[in-house]
PyMOL commands that place a pseudoatom at each C-alpha (Angstrom):
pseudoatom trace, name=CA, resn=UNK, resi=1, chain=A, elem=C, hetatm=0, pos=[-36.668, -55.103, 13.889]
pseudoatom trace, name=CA, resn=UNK, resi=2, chain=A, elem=C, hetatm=0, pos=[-36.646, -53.004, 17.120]
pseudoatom trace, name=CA, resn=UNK, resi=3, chain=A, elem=C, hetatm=0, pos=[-32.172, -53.564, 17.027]
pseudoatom trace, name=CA, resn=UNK, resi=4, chain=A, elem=C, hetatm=0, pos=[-32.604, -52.194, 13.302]
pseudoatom trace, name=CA, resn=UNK, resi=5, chain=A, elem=C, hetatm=0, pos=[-34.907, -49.020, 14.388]
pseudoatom trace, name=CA, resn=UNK, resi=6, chain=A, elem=C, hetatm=0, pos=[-32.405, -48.646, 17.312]
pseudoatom trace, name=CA, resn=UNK, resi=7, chain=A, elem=C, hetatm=0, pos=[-29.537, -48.185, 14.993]
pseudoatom trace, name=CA, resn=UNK, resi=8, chain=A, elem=C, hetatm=0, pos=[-31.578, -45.800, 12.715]
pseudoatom trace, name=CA, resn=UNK, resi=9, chain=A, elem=C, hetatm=0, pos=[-32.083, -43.587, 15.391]
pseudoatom trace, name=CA, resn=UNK, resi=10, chain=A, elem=C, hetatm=0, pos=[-28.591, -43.875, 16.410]
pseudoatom trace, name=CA, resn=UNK, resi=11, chain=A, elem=C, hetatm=0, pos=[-27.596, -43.014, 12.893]
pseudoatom trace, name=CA, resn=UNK, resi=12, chain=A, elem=C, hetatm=0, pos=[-30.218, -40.204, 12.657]
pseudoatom trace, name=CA, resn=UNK, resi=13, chain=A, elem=C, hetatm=0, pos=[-29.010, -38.636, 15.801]
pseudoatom trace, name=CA, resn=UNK, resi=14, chain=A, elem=C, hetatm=0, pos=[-24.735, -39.038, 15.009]
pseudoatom trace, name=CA, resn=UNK, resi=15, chain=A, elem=C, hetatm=0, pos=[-25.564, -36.800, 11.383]
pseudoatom trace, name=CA, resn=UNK, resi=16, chain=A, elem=C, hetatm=0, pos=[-27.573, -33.789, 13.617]
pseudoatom trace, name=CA, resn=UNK, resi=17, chain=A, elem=C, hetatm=0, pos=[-25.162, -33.533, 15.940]
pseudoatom trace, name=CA, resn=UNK, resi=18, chain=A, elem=C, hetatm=0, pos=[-22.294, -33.683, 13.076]
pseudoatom trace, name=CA, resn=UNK, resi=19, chain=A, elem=C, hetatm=0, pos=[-24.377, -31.191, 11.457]
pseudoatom trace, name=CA, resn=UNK, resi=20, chain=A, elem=C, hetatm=0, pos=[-24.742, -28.737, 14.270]
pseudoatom trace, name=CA, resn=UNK, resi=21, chain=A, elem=C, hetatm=0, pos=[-20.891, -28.929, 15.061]
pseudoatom trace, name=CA, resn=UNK, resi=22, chain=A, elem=C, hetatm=0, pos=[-20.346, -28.123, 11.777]
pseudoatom trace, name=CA, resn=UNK, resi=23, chain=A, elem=C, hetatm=0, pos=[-22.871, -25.117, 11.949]
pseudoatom trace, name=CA, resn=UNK, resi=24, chain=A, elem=C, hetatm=0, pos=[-21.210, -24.188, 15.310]
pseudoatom trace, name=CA, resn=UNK, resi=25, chain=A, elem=C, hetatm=0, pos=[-17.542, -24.114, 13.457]
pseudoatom trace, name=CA, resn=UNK, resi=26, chain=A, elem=C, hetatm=0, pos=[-18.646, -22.094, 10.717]
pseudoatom trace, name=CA, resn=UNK, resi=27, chain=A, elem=C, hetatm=0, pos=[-20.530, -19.691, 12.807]
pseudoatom trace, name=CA, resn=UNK, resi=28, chain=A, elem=C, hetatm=0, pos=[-17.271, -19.251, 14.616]
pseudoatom trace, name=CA, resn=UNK, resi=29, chain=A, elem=C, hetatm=0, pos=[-15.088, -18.921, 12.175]
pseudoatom trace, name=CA, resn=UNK, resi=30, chain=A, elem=C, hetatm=0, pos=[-17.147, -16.115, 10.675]
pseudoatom trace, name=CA, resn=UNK, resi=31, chain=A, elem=C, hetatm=0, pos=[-17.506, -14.311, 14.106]
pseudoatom trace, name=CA, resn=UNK, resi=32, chain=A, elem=C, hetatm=0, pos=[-13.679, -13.627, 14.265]
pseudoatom trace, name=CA, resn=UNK, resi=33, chain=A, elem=C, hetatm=0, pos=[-13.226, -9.700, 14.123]
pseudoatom trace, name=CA, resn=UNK, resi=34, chain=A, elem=C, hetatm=0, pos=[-11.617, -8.265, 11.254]
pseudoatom trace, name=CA, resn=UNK, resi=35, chain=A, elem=C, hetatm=0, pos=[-8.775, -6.244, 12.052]
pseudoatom trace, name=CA, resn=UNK, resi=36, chain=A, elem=C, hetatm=0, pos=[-8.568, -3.170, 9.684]
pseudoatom trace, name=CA, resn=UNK, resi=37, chain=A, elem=C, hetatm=0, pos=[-5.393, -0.611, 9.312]
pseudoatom trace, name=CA, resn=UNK, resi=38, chain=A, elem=C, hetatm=0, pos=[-4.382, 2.648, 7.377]
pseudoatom trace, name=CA, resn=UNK, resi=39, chain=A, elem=C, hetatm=0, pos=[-1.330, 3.874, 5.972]
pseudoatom trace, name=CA, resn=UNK, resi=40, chain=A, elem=C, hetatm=0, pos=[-0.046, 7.524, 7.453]
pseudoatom trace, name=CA, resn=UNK, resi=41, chain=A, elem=C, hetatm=0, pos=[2.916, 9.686, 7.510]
pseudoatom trace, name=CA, resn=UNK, resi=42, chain=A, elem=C, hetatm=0, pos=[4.883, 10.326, 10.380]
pseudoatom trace, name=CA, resn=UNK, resi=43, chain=A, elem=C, hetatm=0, pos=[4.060, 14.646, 10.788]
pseudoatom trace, name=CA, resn=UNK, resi=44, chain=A, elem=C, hetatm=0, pos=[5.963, 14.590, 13.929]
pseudoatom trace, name=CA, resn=UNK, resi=45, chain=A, elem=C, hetatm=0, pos=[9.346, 14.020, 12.101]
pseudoatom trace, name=CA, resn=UNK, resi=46, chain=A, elem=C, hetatm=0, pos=[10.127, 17.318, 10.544]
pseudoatom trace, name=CA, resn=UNK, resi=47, chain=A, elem=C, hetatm=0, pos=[11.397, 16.443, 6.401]
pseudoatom trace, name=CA, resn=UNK, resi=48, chain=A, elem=C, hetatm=0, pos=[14.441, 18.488, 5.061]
pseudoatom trace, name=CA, resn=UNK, resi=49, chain=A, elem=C, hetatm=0, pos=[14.306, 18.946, 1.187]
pseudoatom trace, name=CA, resn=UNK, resi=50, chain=A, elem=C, hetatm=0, pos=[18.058, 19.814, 0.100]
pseudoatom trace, name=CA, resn=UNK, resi=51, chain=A, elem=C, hetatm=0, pos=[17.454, 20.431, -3.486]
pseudoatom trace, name=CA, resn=UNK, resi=52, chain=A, elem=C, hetatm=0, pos=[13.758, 21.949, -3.213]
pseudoatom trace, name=CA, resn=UNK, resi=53, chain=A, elem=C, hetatm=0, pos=[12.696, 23.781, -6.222]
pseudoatom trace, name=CA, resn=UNK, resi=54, chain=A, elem=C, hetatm=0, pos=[11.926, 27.264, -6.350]
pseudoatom trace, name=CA, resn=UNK, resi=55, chain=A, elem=C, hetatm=0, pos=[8.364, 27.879, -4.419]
pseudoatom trace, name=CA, resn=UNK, resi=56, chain=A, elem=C, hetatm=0, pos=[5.545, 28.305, -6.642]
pseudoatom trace, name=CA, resn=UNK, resi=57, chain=A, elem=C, hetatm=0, pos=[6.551, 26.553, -9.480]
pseudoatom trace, name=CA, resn=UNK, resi=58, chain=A, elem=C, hetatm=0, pos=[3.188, 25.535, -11.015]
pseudoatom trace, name=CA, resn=UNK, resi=59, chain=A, elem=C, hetatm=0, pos=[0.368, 23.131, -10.322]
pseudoatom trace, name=CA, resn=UNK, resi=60, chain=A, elem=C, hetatm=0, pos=[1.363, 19.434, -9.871]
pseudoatom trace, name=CA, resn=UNK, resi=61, chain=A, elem=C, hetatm=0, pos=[-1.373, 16.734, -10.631]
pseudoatom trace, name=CA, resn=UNK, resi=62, chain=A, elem=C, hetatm=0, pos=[-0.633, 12.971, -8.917]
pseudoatom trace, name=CA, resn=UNK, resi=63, chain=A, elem=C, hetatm=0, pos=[-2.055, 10.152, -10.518]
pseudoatom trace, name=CA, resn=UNK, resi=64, chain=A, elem=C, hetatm=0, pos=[-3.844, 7.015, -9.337]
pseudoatom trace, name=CA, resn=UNK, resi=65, chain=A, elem=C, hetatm=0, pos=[-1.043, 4.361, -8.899]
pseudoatom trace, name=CA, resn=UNK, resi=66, chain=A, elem=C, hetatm=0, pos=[-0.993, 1.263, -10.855]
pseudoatom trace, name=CA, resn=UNK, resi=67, chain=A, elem=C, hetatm=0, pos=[-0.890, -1.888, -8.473]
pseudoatom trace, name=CA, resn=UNK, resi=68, chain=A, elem=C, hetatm=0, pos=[1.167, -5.119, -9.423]
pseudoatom trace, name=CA, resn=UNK, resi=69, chain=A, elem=C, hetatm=0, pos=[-1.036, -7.415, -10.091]
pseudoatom trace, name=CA, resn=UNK, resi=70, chain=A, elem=C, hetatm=0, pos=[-2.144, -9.570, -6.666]
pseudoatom trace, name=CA, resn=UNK, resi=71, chain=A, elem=C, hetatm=0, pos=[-1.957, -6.254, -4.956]
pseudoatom trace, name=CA, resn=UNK, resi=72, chain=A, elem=C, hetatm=0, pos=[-4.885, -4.269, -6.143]
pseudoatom trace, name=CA, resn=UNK, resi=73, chain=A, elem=C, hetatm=0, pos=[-6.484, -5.384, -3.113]
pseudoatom trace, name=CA, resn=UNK, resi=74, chain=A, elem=C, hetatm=0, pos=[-7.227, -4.450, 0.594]
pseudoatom trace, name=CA, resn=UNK, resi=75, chain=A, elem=C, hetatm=0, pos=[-6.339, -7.440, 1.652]
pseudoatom trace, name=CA, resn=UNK, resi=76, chain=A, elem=C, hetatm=0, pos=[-2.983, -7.708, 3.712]
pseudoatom trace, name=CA, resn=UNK, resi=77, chain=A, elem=C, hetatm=0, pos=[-0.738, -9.433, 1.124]
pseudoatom trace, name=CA, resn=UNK, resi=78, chain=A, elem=C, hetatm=0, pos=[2.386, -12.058, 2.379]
pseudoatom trace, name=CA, resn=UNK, resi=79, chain=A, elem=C, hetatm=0, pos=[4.804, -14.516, 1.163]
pseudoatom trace, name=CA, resn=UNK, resi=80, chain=A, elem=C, hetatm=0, pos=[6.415, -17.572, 3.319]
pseudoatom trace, name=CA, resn=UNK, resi=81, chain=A, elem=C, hetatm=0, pos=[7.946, -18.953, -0.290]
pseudoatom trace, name=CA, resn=UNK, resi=82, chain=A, elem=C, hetatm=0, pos=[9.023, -17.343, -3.443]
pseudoatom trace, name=CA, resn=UNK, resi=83, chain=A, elem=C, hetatm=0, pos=[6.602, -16.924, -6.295]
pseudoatom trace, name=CA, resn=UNK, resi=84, chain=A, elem=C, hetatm=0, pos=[3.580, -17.640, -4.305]
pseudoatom trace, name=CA, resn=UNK, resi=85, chain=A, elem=C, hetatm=0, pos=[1.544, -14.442, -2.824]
pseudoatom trace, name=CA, resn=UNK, resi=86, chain=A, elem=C, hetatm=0, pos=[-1.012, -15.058, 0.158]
pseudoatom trace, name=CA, resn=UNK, resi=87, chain=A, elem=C, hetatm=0, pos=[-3.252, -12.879, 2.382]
pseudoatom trace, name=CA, resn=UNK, resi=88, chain=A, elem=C, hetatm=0, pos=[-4.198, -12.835, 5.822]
pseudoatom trace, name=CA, resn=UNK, resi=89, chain=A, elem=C, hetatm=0, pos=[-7.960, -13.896, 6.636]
pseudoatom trace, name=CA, resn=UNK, resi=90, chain=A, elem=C, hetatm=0, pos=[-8.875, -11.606, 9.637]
pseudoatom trace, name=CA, resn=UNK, resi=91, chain=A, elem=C, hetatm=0, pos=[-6.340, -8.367, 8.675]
pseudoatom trace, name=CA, resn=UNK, resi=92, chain=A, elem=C, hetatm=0, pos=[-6.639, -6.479, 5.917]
pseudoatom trace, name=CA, resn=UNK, resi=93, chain=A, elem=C, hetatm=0, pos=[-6.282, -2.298, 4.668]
pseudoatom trace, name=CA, resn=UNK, resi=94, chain=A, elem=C, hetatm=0, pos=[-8.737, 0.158, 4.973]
pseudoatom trace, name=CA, resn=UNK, resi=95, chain=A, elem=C, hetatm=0, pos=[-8.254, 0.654, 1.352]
pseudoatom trace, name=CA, resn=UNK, resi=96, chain=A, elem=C, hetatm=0, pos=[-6.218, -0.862, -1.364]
pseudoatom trace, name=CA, resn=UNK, resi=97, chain=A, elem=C, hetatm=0, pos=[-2.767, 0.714, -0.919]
pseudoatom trace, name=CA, resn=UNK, resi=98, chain=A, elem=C, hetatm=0, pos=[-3.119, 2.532, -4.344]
pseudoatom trace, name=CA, resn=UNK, resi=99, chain=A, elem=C, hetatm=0, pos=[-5.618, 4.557, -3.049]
pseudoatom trace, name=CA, resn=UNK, resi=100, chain=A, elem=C, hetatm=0, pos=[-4.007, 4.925, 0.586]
pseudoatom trace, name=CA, resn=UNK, resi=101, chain=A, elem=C, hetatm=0, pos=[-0.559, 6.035, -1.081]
pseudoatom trace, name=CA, resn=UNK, resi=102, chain=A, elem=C, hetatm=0, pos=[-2.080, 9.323, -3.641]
pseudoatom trace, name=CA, resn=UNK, resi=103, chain=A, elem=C, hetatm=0, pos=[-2.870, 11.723, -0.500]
pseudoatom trace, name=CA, resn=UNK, resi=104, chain=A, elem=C, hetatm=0, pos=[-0.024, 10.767, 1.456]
pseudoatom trace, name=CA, resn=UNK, resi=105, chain=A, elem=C, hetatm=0, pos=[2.097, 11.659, -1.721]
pseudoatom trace, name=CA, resn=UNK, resi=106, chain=A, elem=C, hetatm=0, pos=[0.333, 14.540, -1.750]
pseudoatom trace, name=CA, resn=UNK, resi=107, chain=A, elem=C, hetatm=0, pos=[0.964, 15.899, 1.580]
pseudoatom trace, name=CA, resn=UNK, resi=108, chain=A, elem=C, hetatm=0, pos=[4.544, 14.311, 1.237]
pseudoatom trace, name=CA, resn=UNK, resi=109, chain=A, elem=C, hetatm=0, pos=[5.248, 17.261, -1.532]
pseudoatom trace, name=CA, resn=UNK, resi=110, chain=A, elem=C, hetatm=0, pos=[3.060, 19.481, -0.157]
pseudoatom trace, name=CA, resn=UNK, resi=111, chain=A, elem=C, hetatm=0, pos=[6.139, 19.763, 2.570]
pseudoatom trace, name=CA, resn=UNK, resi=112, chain=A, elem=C, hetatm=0, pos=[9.000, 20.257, -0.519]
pseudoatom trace, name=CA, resn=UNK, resi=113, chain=A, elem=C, hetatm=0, pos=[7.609, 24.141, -1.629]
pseudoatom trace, name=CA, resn=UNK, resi=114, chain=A, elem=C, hetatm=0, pos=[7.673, 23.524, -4.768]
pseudoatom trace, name=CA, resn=UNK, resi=115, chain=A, elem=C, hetatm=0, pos=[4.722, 23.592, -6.544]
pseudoatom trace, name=CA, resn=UNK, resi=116, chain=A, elem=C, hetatm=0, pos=[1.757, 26.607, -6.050]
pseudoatom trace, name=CA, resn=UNK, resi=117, chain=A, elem=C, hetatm=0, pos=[-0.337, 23.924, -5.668]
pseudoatom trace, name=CA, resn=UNK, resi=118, chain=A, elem=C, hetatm=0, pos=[-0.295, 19.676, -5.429]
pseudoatom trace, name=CA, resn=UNK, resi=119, chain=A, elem=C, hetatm=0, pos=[-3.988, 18.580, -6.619]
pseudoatom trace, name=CA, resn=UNK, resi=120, chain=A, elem=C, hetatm=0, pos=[-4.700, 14.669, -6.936]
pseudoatom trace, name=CA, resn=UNK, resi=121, chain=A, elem=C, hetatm=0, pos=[-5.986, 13.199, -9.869]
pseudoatom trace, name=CA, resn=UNK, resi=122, chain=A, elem=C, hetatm=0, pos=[-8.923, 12.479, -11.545]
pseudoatom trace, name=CA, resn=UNK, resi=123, chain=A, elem=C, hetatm=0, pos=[-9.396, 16.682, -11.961]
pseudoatom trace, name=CA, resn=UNK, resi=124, chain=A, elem=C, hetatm=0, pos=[-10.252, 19.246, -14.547]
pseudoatom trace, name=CA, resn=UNK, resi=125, chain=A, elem=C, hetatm=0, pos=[-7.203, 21.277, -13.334]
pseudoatom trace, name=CA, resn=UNK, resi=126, chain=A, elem=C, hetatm=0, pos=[-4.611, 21.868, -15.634]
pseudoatom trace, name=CA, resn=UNK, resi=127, chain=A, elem=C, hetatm=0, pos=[-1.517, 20.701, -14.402]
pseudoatom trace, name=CA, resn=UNK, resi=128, chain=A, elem=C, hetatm=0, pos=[2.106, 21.865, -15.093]
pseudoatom trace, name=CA, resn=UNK, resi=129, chain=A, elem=C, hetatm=0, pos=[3.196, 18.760, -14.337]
pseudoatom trace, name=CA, resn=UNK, resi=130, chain=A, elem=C, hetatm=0, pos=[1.921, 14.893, -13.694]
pseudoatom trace, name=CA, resn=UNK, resi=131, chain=A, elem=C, hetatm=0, pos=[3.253, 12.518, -11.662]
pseudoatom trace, name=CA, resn=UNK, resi=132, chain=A, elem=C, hetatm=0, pos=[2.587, 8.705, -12.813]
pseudoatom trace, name=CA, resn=UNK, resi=133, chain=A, elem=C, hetatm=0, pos=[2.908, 5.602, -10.281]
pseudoatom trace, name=CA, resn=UNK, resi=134, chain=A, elem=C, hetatm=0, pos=[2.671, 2.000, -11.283]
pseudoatom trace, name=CA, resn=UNK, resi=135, chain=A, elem=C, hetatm=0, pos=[4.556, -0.875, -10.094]
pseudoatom trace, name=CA, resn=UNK, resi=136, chain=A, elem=C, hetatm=0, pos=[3.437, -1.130, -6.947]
pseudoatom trace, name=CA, resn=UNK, resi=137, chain=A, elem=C, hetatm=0, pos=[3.558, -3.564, -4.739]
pseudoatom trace, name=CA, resn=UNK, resi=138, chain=A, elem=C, hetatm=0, pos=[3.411, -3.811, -0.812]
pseudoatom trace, name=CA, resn=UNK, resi=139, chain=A, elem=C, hetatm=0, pos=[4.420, -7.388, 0.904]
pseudoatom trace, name=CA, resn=UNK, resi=140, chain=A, elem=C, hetatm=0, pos=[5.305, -8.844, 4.043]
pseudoatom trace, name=CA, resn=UNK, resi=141, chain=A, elem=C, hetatm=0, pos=[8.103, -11.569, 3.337]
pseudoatom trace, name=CA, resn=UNK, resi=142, chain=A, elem=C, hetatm=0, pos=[8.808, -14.364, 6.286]
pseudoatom trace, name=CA, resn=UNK, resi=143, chain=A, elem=C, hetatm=0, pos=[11.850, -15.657, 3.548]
pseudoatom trace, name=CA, resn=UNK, resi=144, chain=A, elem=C, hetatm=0, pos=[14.086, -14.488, 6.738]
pseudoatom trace, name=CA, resn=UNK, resi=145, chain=A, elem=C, hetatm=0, pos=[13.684, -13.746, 10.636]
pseudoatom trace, name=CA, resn=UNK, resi=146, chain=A, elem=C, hetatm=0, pos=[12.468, -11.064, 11.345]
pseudoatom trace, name=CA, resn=UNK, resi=147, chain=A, elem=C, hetatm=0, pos=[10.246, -10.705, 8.810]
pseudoatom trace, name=CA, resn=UNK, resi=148, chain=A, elem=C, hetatm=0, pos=[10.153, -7.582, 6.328]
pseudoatom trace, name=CA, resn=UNK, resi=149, chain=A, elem=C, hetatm=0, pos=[7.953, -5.400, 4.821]
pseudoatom trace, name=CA, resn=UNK, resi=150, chain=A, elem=C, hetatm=0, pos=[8.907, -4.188, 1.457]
pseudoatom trace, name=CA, resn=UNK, resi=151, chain=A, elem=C, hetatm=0, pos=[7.446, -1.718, -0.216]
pseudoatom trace, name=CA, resn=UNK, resi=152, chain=A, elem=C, hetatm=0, pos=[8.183, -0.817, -3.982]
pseudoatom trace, name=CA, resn=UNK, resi=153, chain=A, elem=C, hetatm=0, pos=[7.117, 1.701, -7.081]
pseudoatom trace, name=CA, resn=UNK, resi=154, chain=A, elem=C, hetatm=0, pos=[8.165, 3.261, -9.943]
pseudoatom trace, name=CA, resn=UNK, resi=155, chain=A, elem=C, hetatm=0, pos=[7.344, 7.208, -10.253]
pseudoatom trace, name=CA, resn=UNK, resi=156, chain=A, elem=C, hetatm=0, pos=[7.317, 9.213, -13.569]
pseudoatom trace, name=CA, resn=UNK, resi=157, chain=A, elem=C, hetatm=0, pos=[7.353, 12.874, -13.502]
pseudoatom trace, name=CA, resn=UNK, resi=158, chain=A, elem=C, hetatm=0, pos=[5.720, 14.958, -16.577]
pseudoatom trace, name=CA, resn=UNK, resi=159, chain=A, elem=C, hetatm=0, pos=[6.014, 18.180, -18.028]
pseudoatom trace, name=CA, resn=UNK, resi=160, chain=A, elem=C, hetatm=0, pos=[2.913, 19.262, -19.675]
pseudoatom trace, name=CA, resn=UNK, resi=161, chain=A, elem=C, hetatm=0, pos=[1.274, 20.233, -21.864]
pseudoatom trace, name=CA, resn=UNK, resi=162, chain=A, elem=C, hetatm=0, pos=[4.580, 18.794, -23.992]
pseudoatom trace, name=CA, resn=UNK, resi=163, chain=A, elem=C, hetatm=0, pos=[3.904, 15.444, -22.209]
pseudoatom trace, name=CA, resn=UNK, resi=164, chain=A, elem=C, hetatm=0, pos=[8.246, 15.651, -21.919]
pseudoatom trace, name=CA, resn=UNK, resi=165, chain=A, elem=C, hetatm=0, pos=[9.292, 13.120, -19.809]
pseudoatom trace, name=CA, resn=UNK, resi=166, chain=A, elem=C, hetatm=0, pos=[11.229, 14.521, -16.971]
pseudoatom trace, name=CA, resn=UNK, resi=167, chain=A, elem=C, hetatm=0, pos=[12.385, 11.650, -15.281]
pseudoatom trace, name=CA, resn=UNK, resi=168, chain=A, elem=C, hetatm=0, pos=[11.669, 8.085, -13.824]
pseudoatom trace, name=CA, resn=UNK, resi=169, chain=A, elem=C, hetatm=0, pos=[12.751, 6.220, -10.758]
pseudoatom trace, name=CA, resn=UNK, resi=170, chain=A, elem=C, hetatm=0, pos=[12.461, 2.878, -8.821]
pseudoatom trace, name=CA, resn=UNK, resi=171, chain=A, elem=C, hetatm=0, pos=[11.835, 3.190, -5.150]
pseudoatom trace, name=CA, resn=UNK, resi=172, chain=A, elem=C, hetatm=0, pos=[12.197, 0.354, -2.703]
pseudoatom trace, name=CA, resn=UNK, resi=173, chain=A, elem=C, hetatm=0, pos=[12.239, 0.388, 0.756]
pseudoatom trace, name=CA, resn=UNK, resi=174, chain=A, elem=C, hetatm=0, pos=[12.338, -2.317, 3.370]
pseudoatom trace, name=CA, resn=UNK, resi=175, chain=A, elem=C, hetatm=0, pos=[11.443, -2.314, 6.820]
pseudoatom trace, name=CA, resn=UNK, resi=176, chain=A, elem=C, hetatm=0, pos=[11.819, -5.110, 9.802]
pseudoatom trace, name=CA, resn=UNK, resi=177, chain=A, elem=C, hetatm=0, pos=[8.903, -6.062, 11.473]
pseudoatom trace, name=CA, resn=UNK, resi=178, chain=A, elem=C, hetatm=0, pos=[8.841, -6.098, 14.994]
pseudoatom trace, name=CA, resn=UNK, resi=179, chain=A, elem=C, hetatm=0, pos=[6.521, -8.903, 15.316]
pseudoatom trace, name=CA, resn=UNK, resi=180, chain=A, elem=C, hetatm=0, pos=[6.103, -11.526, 12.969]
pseudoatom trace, name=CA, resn=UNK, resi=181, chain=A, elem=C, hetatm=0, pos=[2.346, -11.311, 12.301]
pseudoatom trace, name=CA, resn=UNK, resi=182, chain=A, elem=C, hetatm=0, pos=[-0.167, -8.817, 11.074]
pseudoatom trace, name=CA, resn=UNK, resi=183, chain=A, elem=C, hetatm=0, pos=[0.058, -6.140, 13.283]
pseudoatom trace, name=CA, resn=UNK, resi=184, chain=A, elem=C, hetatm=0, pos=[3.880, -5.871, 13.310]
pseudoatom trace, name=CA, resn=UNK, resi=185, chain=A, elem=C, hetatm=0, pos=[3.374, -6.029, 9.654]
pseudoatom trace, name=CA, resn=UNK, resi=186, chain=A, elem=C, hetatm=0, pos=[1.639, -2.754, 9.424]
pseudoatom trace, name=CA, resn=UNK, resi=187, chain=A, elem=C, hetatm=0, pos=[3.693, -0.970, 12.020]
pseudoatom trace, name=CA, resn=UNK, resi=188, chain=A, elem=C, hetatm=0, pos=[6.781, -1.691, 9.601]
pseudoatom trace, name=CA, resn=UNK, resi=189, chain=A, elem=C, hetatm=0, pos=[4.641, -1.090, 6.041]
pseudoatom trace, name=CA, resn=UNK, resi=190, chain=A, elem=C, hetatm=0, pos=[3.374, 2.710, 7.640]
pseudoatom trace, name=CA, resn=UNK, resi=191, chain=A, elem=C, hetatm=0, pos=[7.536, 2.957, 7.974]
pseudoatom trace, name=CA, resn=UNK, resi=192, chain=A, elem=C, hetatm=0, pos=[8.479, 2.017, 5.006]
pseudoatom trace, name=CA, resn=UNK, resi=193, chain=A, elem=C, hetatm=0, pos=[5.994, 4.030, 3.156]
pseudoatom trace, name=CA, resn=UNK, resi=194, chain=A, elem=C, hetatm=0, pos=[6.674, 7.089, 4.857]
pseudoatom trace, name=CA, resn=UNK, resi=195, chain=A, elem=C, hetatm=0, pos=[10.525, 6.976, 3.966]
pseudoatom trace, name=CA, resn=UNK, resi=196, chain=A, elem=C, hetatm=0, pos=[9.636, 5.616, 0.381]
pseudoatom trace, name=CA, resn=UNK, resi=197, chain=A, elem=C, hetatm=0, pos=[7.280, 8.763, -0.189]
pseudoatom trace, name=CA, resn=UNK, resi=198, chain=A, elem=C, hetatm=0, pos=[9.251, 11.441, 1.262]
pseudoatom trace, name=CA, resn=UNK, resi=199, chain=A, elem=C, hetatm=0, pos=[12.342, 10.238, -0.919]
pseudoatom trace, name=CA, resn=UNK, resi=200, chain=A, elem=C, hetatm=0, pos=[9.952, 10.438, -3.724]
pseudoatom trace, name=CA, resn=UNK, resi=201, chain=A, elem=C, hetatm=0, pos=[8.528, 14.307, -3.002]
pseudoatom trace, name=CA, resn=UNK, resi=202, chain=A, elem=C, hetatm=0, pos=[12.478, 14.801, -2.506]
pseudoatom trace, name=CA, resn=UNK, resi=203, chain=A, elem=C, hetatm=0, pos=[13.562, 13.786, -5.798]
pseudoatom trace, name=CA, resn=UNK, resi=204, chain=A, elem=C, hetatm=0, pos=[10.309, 15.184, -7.405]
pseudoatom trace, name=CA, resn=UNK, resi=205, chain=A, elem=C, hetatm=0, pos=[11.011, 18.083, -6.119]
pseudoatom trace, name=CA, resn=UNK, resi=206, chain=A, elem=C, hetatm=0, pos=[14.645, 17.876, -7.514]
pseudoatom trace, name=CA, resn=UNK, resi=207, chain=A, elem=C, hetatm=0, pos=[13.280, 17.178, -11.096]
pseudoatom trace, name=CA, resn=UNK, resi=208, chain=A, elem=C, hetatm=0, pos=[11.744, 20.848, -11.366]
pseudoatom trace, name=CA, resn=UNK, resi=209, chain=A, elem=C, hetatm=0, pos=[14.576, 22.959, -9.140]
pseudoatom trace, name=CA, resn=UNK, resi=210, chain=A, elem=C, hetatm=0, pos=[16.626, 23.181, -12.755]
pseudoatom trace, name=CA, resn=UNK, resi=211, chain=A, elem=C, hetatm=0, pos=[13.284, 24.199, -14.563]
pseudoatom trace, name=CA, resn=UNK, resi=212, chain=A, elem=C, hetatm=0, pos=[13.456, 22.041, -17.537]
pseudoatom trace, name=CA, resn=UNK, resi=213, chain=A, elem=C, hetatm=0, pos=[14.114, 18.529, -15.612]
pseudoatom trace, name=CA, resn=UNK, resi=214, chain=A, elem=C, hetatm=0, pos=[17.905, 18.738, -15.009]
pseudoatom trace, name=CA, resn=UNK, resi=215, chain=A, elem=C, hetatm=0, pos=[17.542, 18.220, -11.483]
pseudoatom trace, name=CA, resn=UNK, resi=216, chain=A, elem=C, hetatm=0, pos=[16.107, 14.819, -12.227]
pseudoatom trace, name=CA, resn=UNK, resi=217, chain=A, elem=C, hetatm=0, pos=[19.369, 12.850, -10.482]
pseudoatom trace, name=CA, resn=UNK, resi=218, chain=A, elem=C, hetatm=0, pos=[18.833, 9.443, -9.045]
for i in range(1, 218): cmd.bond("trace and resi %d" % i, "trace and resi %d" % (i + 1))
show_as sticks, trace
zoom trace
């Protein structure tokens, strides 16, 4: 009897301590910081806009971009095989890159002249014309060494109130990450999106220098 109580103690005492370990793990595990970046342009690199339209030339509202689906998200998106999207536990965006990208855009054609005014949407404004985003999609690939980031949309440009369509374009950019983990992963996404946008504002701008769209060239 007293071997059997010894081994029920012995039992007893093995489950608390698995239990605690457990507790300890988990405890840890949620105690790791979360590391949280932004998206930015580069303002100390000065933009030249060759085919700037004529200053003044109306009010331009930018729309909320339209994510790819698995990328509506703050988290910090990455591939290691094709198909198959995954995310990084402790990293993620400040925001979900559709929302990051809008006032970055906006300062991005702010820069071009060519609008009296760039004004980001939702607003009661009345625009001259709208720009439309979708497709987007921001990844970190380790298919290769170094890894890349790749950024990619699709812009539309507007002319209201005729709702003409202008023009629309595919941008992709990729950018080589210095490191092959988070960090280096944002370092190369700000660089990527900062070329990516201020080709956009250039070719937006482009799109009204003819005045009805025929400076829309890819």
């Amino acid at each position: 009897m007293r071997t059997m109580q010894v081994r029920l103690y012995r039992l007893i005492g093995t489950g608390i301590a698995s239990l605690v370990l457990a507790g300890c793990l988990s405890l840890s595990r949620e105690e790791r910081p979360i590391h949280t970046f932004i998206l930015s342009l580069d303002s100390s690199a000065g933009v030249a806009f060759a085919t700037a339209g004529k200053p003044g030339a109306g009010t331009l509202l930018v729309n909320v971009p339209v994510a790819q689906p698995g990328f509506d998200t703050p988290r910090m998106a990455y591939t290691q095989r094709p198909y198959e999207v995954s995310y990084y536990a402790t990293h993620q965006w400040a925001d979900p890159p559709a929302r990051m990208l809008p006032p970055l855009l906006v300062q991005a054609l702010e820069q071009t002249g060519s609008w009296r005014a760039v004004v980001p949407m939702p607003t009661s404004v009345r625009g001259d014309h709208r720009v439309d985003i979708d497709q987007l999609e921001l990844l970190q690939t380790f298919l290769q060494k170094p890894s890349q980031v790749r950024v990619a949309l699709r812009i539309q440009i507007i002319k209201l109130p005729e709702y003409l369509v202008l023009g629309t374009r595919l941008f992709e950019v990729v950018e080589e990450a210095s490191n092959d983990d988070a960090y280096g992963g944002a370092v190369a996404a700000n660089r990527a999106v900062d070329r990516l946008l201020k080709d956009a504002a250039g070719w937006l701008s482009g799109c009204v220098s003819g005045g009805q769209g025929t400076g829309c060239s890819r």
